[in-house]
C-alpha positions as CSV (number, residue, x, y, z in Angstrom):
1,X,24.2,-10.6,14.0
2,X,22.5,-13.2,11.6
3,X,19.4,-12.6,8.8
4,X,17.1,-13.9,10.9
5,X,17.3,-11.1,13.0
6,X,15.9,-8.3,10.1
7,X,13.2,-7.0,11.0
8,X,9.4,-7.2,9.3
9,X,9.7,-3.4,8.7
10,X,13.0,-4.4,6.2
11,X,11.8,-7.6,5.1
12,X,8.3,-5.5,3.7
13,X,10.6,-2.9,2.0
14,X,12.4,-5.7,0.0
15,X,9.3,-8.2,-0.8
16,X,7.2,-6.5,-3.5
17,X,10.1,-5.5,-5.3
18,X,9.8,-8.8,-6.9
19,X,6.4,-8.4,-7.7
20,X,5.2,-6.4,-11.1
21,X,3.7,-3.4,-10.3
22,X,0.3,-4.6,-10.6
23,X,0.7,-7.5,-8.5
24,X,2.1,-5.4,-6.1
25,X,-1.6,-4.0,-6.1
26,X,-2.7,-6.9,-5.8
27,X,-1.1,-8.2,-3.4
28,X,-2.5,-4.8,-1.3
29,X,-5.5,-6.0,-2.2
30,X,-5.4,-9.5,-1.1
31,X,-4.0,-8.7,2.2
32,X,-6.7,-5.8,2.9
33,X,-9.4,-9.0,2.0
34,X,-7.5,-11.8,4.2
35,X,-6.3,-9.9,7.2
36,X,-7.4,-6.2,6.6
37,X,-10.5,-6.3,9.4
38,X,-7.4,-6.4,12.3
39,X,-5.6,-4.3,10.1
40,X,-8.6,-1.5,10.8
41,X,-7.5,0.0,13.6
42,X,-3.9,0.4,13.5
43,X,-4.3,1.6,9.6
44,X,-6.5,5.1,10.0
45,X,-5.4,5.4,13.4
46,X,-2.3,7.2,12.6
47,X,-2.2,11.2,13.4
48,X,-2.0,11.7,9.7
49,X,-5.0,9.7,9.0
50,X,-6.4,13.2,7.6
51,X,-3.9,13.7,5.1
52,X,-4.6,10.4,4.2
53,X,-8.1,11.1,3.7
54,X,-7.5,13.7,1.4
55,X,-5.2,12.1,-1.1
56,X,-7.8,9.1,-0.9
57,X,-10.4,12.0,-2.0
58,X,-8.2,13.2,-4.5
59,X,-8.1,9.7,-6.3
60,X,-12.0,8.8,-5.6
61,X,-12.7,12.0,-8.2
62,X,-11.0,10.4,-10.7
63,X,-12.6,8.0,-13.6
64,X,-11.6,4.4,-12.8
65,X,-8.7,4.4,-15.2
66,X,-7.5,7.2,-14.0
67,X,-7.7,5.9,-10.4
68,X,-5.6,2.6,-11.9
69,X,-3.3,4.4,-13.4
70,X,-2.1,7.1,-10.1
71,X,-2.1,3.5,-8.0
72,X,0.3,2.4,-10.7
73,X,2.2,5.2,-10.7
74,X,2.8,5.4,-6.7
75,X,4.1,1.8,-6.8
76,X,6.1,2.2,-9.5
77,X,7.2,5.6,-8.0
78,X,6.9,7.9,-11.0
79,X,7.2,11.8,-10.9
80,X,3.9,12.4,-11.1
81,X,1.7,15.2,-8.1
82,X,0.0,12.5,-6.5
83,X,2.8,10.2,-6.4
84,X,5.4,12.8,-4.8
85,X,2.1,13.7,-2.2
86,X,2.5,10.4,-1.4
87,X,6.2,9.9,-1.2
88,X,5.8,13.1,1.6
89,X,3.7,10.3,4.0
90,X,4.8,9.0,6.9
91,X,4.8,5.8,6.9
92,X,1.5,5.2,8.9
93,X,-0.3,7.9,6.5
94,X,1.0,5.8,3.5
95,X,-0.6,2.5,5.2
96,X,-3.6,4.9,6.0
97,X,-4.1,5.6,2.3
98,X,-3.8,1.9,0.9
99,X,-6.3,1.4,3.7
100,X,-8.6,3.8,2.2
101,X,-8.5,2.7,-1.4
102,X,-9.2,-0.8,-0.4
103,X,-12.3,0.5,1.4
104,X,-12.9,2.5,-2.0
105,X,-12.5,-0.7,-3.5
106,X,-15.1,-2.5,-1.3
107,X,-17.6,0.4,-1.7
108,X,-17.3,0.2,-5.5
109,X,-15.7,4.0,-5.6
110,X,-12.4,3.1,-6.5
111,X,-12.1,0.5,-9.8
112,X,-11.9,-3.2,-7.9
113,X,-9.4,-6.2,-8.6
114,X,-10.7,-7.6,-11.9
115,X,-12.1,-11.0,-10.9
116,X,-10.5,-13.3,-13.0
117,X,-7.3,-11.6,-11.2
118,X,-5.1,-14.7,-9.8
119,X,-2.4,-13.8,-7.7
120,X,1.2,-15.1,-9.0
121,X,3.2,-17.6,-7.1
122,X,5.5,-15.5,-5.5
123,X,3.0,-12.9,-4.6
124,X,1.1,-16.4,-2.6
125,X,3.7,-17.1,-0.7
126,X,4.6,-13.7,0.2
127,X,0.5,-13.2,1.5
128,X,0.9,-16.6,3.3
129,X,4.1,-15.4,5.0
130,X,2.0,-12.1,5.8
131,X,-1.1,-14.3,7.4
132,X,1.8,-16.2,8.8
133,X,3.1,-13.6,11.1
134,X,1.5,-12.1,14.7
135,X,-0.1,-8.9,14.2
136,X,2.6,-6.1,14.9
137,X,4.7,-8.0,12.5
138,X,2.0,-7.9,9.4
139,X,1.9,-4.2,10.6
140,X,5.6,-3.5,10.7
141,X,5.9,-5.3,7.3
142,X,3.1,-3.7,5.1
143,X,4.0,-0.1,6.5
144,X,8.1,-1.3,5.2
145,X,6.4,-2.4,2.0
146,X,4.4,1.2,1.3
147,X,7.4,3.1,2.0
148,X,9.2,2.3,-1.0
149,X,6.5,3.7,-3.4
150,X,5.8,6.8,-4.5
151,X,8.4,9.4,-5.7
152,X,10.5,11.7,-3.9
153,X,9.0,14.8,-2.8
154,X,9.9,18.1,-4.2
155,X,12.7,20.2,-3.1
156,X,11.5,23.1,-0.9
157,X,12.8,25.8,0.9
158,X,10.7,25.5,4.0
């Protein structure tokens, strides 16, 4: 077996971990503007596209600094309640969510990309690889890179 033969899924839970956690965000961001229209369907079409909904609600409520700070907190996967909601996600409903705040973003109900943001280096070349890849992969890869974030849910005795 060589490296080549990892998968996008893998290669998306490694990438951002180079990335700080706001160009993380960005990157999110950048990727929902470049290739997030054929994103559309695959994103909210997951069976937990509900839940999604709701912790997307749960975040629109907030003031915009707020709203910064919970997105920083899921990537950086802090112990905080929204954060270990979203560690509880599938992986589609996790893709669902970022889907959602970047629609927030476009409809000016979740606090936007400042505009003099500029994506670093290595966050480029990881969106080019992204653009670079056929559609299931960009899929397989972004749901990999939401994984990783957001904290471990709490114990339960369910």
């Amino acid at each position: 077996m060589t490296t080549t033969n990892v998968s996008a899924y893998d290669r998306g839970k490694e990438a951002l971990k180079s990335l700080s956690v706001d160009d993380q965000l960005g990157l999110l961001w950048f990727v929902y503007t470049k290739i997030g229209k054929s994103i559309t369907p695959a994103a909210p079409g997951a069976s937990g596209s509900e839940i999604a909904q709701g912790l997307f609600e749960q975040v629109k409520v907030l003031p915009f600094d707020q709203q910064l700070q919970v997105q920083r907190d899921i990537a950086a996967r802090k112990n905080t309640q929204i954060s270990r909601q979203y560690g509880s996600l599938s992986p589609e409903t996790k893709l669902a969510f970022w889907y959602y705040l970047a629609q927030g973003m476009d409809n000016k109900t979740i606090i936007p990309v400042p505009p003099e943001y500029q994506l670093p280096q290595a966050g480029q070349e990881l969106l080019a690889k992204i653009e670079g890849m056929r559609f299931q992969e960009q899929i397989d890869f972004l749901r990999g890179a939401v994984l990783e974030m957001g904290a471990e849910a709490a114990g339960s005795s369910i």
